[in-house]
C-alpha positions as CSV (number, residue, x, y, z in Angstrom):
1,X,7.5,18.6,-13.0
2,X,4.9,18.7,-9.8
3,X,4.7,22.7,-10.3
4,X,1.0,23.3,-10.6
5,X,0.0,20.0,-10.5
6,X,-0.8,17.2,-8.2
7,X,2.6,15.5,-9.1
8,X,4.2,14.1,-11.7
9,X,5.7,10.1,-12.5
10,X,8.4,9.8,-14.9
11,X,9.0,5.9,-16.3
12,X,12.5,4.7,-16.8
13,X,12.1,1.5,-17.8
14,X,14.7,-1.0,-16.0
15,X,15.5,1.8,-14.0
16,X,12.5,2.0,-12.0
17,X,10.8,5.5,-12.3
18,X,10.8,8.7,-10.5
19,X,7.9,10.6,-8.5
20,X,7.5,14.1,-8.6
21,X,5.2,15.5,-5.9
22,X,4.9,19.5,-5.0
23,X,6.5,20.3,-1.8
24,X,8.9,17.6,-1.5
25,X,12.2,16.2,-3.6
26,X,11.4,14.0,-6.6
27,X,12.1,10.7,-5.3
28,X,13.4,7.6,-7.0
29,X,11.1,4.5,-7.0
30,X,13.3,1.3,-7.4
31,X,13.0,-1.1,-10.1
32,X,11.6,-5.0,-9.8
33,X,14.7,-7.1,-11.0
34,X,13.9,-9.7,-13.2
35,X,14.8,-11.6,-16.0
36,X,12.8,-9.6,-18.9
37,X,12.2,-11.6,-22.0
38,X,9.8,-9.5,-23.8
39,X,9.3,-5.4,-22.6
40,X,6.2,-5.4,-24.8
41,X,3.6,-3.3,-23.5
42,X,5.4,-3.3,-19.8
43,X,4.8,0.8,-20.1
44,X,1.1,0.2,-20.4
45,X,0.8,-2.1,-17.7
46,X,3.3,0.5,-15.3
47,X,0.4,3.4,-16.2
48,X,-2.5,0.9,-15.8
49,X,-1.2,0.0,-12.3
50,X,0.1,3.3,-11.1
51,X,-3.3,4.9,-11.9
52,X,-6.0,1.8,-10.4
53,X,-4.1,2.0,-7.4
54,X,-4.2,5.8,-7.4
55,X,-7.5,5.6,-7.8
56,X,-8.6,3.1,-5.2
57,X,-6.3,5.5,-2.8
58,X,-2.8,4.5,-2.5
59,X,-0.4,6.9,-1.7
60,X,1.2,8.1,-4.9
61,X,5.0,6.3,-3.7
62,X,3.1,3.2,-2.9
63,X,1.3,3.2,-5.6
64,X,4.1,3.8,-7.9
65,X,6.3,1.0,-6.4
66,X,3.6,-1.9,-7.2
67,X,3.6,-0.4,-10.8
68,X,7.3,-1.1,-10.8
69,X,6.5,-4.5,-10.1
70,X,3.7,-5.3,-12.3
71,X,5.5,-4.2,-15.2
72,X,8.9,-5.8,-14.5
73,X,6.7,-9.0,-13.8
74,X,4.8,-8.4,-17.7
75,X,8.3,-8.6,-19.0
76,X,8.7,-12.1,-17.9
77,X,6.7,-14.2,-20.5
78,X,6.9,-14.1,-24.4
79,X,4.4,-12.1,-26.1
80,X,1.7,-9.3,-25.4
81,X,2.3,-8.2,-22.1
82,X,-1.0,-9.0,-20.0
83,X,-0.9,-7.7,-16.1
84,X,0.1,-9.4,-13.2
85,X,-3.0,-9.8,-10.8
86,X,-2.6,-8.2,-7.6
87,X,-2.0,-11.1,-5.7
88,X,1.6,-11.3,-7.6
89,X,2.2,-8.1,-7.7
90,X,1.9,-8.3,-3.4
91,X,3.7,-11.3,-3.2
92,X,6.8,-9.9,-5.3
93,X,6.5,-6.5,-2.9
94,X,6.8,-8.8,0.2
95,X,10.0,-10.6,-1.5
96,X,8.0,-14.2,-2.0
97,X,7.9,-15.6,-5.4
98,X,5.9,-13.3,-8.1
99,X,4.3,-16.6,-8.9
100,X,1.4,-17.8,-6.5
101,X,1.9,-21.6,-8.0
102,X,5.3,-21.8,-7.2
């Protein structure tokens, strides 16, 4: 998938996704485990993620991980999902609650 290009991101829903990047094995990026009430939208908000922090200069694996979270955590409420900020999104990646009020 990476052949030619800068890399490549495949999403796999509750399965996390998987980063392909030239030179090197495409890797699996582990899922968020939650308790998903409503997927809608969670795609959008994994590509929304993925490329901000791409663009602010993550390193693509990093950068793909917190995606992984932020759209697990827009699958946790009832209707259109909306994005996590990324002060959730953190606390999730550190293993604290994904909500800063709890």
């Amino acid at each position: 998938l990476a052949k030619g290009r800068k890399g490549a991101l495949v999403r796999s829903g509750a399965e996390g996704c998987h980063l392909a990047l030239p030179g090197q094995p495409v890797r699996h990026i582990p899922p968020q485990r939650v308790e998903a009430i409503d997927t809608n939208g969670a795609g959008d908000c994994h590509v929304g993620y993925f490329l901000a922090l791409l663009a602010q200069g993550h390193d693509p694996a990093h950068a793909a991980r917190l995606a992984n979270i932020a759209a697990a955590i827009s699958t946790t409420e009832e209707g259109p999902a909306t994005a996590p900020d990324l002060q959730t999104v953190l606390a999730a990646a550190d293993g604290r609650t994904s909500n800063p009020e709890d």
